[in-house]
C-alpha positions as CSV (number, residue, x, y, z in Angstrom):
1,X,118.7,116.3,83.4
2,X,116.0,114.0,82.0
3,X,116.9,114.2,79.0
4,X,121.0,114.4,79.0
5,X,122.5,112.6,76.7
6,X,123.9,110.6,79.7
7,X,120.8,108.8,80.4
8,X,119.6,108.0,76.5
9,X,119.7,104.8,75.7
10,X,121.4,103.6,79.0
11,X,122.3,99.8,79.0
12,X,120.8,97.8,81.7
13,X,120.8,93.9,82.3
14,X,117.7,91.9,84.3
15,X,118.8,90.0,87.1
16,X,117.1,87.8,89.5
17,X,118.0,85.7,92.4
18,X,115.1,83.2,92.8
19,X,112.8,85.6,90.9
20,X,113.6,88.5,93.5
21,X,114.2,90.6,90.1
22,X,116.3,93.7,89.6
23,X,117.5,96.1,86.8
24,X,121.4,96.5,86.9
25,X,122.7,99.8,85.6
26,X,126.6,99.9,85.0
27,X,127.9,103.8,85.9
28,X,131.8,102.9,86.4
29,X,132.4,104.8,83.1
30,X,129.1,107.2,82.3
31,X,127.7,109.1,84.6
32,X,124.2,108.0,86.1
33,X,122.1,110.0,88.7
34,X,118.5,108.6,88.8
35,X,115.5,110.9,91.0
36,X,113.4,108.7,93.3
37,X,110.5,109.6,90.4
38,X,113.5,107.6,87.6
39,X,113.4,105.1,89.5
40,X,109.9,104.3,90.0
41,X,109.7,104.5,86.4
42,X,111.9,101.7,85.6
43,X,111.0,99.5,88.0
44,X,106.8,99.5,87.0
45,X,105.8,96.5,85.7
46,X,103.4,97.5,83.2
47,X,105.1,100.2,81.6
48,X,108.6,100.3,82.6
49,X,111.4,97.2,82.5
50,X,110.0,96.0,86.2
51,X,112.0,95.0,89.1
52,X,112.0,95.0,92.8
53,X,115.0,96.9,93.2
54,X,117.2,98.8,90.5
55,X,120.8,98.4,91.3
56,X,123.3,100.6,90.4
57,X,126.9,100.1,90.2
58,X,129.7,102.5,90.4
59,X,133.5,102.5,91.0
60,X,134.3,101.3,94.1
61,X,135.2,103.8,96.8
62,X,137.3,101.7,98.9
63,X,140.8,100.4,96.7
64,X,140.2,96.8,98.1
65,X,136.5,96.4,96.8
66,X,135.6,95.7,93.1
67,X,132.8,97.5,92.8
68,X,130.1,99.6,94.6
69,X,126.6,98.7,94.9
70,X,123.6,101.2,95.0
71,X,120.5,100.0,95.9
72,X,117.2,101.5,94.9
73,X,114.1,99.8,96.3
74,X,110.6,100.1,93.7
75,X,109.6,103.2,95.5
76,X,112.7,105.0,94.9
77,X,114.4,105.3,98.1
78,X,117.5,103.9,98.9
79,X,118.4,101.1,101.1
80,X,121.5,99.9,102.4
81,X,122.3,96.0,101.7
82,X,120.3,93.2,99.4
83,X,121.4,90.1,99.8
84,X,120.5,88.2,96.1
85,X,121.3,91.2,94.6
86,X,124.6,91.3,95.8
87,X,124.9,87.8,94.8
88,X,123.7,88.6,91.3
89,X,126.5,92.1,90.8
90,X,129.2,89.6,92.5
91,X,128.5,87.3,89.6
92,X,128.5,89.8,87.1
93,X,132.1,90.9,88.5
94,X,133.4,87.2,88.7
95,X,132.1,86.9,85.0
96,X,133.8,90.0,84.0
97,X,137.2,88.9,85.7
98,X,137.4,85.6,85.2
99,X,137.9,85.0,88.7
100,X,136.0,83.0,91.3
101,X,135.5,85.8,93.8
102,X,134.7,89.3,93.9
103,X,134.2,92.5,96.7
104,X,131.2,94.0,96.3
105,X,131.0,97.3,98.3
106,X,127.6,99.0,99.8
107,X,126.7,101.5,102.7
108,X,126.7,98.8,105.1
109,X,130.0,97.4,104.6
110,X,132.3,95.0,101.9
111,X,130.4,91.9,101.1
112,X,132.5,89.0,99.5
113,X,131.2,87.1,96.6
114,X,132.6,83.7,96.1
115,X,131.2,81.1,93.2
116,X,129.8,77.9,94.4
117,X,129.2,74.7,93.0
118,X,126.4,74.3,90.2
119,X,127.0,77.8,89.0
120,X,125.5,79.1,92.4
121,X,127.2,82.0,94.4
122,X,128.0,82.7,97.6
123,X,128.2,85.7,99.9
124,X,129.2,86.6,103.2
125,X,126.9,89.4,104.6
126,X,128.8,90.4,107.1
127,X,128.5,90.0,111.1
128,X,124.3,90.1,112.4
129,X,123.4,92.7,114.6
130,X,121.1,91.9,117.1
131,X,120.7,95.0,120.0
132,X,117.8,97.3,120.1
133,X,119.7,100.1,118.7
134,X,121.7,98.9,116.2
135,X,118.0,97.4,114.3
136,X,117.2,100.3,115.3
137,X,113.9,100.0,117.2
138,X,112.4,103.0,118.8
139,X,113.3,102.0,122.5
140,X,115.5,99.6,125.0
141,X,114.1,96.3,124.5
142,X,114.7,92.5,124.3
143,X,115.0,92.1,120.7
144,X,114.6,88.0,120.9
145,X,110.9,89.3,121.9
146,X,109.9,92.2,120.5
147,X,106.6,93.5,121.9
148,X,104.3,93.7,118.9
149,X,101.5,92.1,117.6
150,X,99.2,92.2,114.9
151,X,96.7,90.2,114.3
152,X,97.9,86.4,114.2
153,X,101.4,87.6,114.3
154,X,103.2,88.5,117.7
155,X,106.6,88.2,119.3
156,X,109.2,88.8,116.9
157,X,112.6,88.7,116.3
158,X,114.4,91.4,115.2
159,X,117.8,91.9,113.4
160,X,119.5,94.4,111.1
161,X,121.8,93.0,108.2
162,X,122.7,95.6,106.5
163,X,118.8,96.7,106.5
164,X,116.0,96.3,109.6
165,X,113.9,93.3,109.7
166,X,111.2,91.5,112.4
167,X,110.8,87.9,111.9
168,X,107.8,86.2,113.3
169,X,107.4,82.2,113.8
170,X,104.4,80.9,112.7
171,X,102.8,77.4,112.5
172,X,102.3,78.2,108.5
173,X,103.4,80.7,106.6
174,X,100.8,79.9,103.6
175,X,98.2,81.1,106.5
176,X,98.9,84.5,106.8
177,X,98.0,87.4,105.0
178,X,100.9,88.6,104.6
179,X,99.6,91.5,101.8
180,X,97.6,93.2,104.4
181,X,99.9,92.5,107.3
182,X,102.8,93.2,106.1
183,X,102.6,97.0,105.3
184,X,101.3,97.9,108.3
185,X,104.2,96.4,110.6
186,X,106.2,97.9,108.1
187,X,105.5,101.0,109.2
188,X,104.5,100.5,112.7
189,X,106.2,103.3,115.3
190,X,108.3,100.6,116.6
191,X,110.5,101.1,113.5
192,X,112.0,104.5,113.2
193,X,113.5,103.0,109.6
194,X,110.7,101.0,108.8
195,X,111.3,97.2,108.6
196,X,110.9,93.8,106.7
197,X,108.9,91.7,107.7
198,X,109.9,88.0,107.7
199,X,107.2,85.1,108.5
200,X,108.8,81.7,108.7
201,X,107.8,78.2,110.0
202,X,110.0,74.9,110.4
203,X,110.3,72.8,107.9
204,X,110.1,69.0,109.3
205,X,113.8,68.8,107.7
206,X,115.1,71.0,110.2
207,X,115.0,74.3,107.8
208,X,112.9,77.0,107.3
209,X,109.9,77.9,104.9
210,X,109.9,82.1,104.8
211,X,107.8,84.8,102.9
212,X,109.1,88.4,103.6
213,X,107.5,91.7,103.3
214,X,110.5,94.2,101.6
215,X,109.9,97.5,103.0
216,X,109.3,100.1,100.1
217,X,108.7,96.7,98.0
218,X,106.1,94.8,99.0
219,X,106.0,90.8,98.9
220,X,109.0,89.0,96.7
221,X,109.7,85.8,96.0
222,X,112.9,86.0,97.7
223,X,114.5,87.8,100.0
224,X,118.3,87.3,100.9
225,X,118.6,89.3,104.3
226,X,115.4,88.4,105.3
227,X,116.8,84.7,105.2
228,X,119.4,86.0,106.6
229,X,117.6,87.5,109.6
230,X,115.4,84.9,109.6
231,X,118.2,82.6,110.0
232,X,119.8,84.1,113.1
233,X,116.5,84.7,114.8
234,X,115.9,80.5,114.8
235,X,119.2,80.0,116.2
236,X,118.8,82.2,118.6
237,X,115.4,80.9,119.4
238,X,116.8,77.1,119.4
239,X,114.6,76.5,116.3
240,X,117.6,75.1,114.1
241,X,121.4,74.4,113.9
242,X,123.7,76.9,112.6
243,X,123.0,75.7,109.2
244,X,119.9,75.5,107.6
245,X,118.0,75.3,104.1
246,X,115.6,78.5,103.7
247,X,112.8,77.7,101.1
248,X,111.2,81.1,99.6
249,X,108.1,81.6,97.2
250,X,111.2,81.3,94.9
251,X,113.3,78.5,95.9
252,X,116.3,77.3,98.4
253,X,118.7,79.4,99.7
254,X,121.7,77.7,102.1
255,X,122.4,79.3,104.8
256,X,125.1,79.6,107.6
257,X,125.2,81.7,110.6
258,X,129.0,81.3,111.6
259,X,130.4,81.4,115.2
260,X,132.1,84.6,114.5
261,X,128.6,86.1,114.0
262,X,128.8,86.4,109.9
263,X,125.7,85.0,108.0
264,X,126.8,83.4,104.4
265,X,124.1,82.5,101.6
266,X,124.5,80.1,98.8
267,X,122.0,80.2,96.0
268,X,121.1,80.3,92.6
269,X,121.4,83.9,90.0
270,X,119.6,84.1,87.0
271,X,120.3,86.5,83.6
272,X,117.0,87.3,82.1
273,X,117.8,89.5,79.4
274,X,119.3,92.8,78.2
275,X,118.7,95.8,76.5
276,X,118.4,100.0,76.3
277,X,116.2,102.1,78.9
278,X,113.9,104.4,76.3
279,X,114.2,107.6,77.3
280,X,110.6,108.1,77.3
281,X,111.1,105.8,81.3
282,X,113.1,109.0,82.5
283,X,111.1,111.8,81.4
C-alpha cells in the first residue's frame, strides 16, 4: 500500500559515481515494494529526491553474495546491471564490513567489488557478450557492424553487459546531438529490449572520451556499462589496448577488458547526503 506504514519515512542515502546519481533504499530488514508510478516519484528532480536510477537492496539470494541489487531506471522499469551503481552499493557493503571486498548480486550475475587505491572501487562485471542474440538484436547479424544509421551516426558496435548497448565511433563526441539522437536509436526495431547508446571518440592518449544515452534515462554524466561496452567495442575494432582510460561528462573511469573476456572498472563513488522519503513521494 501507499501508505503502509512500511514505506513512511523510509531511509534512503544519495549516491553517485561521477555524478551518475542514485537513491539507495536498504530493504534487508523492512519490507519495500515500490510501483513503476513510486519510483518515478522519487527519482524527479524538481519535486522528488532525484536520481537516475533508484537502487534497491535486499538479502541476497544466493549464500555466497552479500547483498542483492535492484535496479530501477527514472522511468520505473527495471533493468538488469549498472555498473557505478554497483560500485557505489559494493562500497556501502565494504563500509559496513570492514572489509576490502564485497559480492554484489543482480539479475545478470555476482559482480565483485574490491576497493582501490585513493578511496576508489573496483568491480568486475562479469564476461562481455558480444553475439547477435545474446544483445539481443532483432536478427542474425555481425554485431562488430551493426547495420544502422541515423543521421551522422552509423555502424555500431553492439554488446550486452548485463544490459543492451550500441556504441558508435565518432570523430567528436561534443558534435553530436546526442538529446535528439539518442532516444530514437533507443527505441529503434533493431532493439527488441531497447538499448544504450554509447558515442565515443579516441582520445590522442590512447583512451576514450564517451557520452551515453541510458535507455529509460536519458543522457548522464556517467555511465559504467556503457564504458564498459564501449571498452570492448574498441578492442575489438583495434581502436585501443586492453586497457584504457574512459573520460565521461563526469570524469575518468579505468578500464580493463581481460583475456578471459571479463570487463573490470575502477573509479571514484561519492555520498551526497541522507535522509527520510516523505510519504507525500509515494502517494
Amino acid at each position: 500500500m501507499l501508505d503502509s506504514p512500511a514505506m513512511r519515512g523510509a531511509p534512503f542515502v544519495k549516491m553517485h559515481g561521477l555524478g551518475n546519481d542514485f537513491v539507495v533504499l536498504d530493504a534487508r530488514t523492512r519490507a519495500l515494494d515500490l510501483t513503476d508510478a513510486q519510483v518515478r516519484a522519487i527519482a524527479d528532480r524538481r519535486t522528488g529526491v532525484g536520481c537516475d536510477q533508484l537502487i534497491v537492496v535486499r538479502p541476497p539470494r544466493d549464500a555466497g553474495a552479500d547483498a542483492f541489487m535492484e535496479i530501477r531506471n527514472a522511468d520505473g522499469g527495471e533493468v538488469e546491471a549498472c555498473g557505478n551503481a554497483t560500485r557505489c552499493v559494493a562500497g556501502m557493503l565494504m563500509g559496513e564490513s570492514g572489509r576490502d571486498a564485497a559480492i554484489v548480486q543482480t539479475v545478470a550475475g555476482l559482480l565483485g567489488g574490491s576497493a582501490a587505491a585513493g578511496g576508489r572501487v573496483t568491480v568486475d562485471m562479469g564476461v562481455a557478450r558480444t553475439g547477435w542474440a545474446e544483445i539481443p538484436l532483432r536478427e542474425a547479424c555481425d554485431t562488430l557492424h551493426v547495420p544502422l544509421s541515423l543521421g551522422p551516426l552509423g555502424d555500431p558496435v553492439a554488446t550486452n553487459i548485463g544490459n543492451p548497448h550500441a556504441t558508435f565511433f565518432v570523430a567528436n563526441v561534443d558534435e553530436i546531438d546526442l538529446a535528439t539522437l539518442g532516444p530514437q536509436l533507443e527505441h529503434h526495431p533493431i532493439f527488441p529490449q531497447r538499448a544504450n547508446i554509447g558515442v565515443a571518440h579516441v582520445t590522442p592518449e590512447g583512451g576514450l572520451r564517451l557520452r551515453v544515452w541510458e535507455r529509460g534515462v536519458g543522457i548522464t554524466q556517467a555511465c559504467g556499462t556503457g564504458a564498459c561496452a564501449a571498452m570492448v567495442a574498441a578492442v575489438r575494432r583495434g581502436l585501443t589496448g586492453r586497457r584504457a582510460t574512459i573520460v565521461l561528462d563526469g570524469g575518468p573511469l579505468e578500464m580493463e577488458w581481460r583475456a578471459d573476456g571479463h570487463v573490470m572498472m575502477t573509479g571514484a563513488i561519492a555520498t551526497s547526503f541522507s535522509g527520510f522519503l516523505d510519504a507525500s513521494l509515494l502517494g
